[in-house]
N, C-alpha and C positions, 0 to 999 in steps of 0.2 A: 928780804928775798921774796920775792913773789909766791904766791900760795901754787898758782900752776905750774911753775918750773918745779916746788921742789913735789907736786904729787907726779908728775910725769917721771921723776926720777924715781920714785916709791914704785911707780908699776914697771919700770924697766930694771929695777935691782929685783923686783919681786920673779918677772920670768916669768918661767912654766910653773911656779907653786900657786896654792890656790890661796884664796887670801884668809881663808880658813885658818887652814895651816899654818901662815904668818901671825893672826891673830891668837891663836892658840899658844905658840910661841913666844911671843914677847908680851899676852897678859890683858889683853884688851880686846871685844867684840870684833865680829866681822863687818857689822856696820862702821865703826873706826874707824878702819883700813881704809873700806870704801873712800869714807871722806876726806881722810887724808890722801887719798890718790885722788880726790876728785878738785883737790886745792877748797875744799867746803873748810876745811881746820887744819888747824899746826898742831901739830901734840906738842904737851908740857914738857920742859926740861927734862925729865926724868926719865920718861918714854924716848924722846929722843935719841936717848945713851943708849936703852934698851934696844932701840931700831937699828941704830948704828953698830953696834955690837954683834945682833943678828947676821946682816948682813956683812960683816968684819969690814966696817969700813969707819970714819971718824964721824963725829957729827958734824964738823965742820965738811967735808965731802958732799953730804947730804942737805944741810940746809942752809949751807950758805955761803959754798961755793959759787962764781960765777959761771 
């Protein structure tokens, strides 16, 4: 899957929250986030579950959906 498809998704599941907030949450920097929405990195399997959870959605949904 494309690294920019799935951060485009990361900042359109994220919304109105701030990435603060999302990072605070599932356990990782606010610089993360950034890079995961900026397609800069994939998070590891584990965070994955963690993101997708957050967001109540599957990991499959998120990264590797087409």
């Amino acid at each position: 899957m494309n690294t920019k498809v799935i951060g485009q998704r990361l900042i359109e599941l994220r919304g109105e929250r701030k990435r603060e907030e999302v990072a605070n949450a599932i356990g990782v920097s606010k610089s993360a986030i950034a890079m995961y929405e900026a397609g800069e990195r994939v998070p590891r399997d584990p965070l994955k579950l963690k993101i997708a959870n957050y967001y109540n959605k599957t990991v499959e949904e998120i990264f590797f959906a087409k």
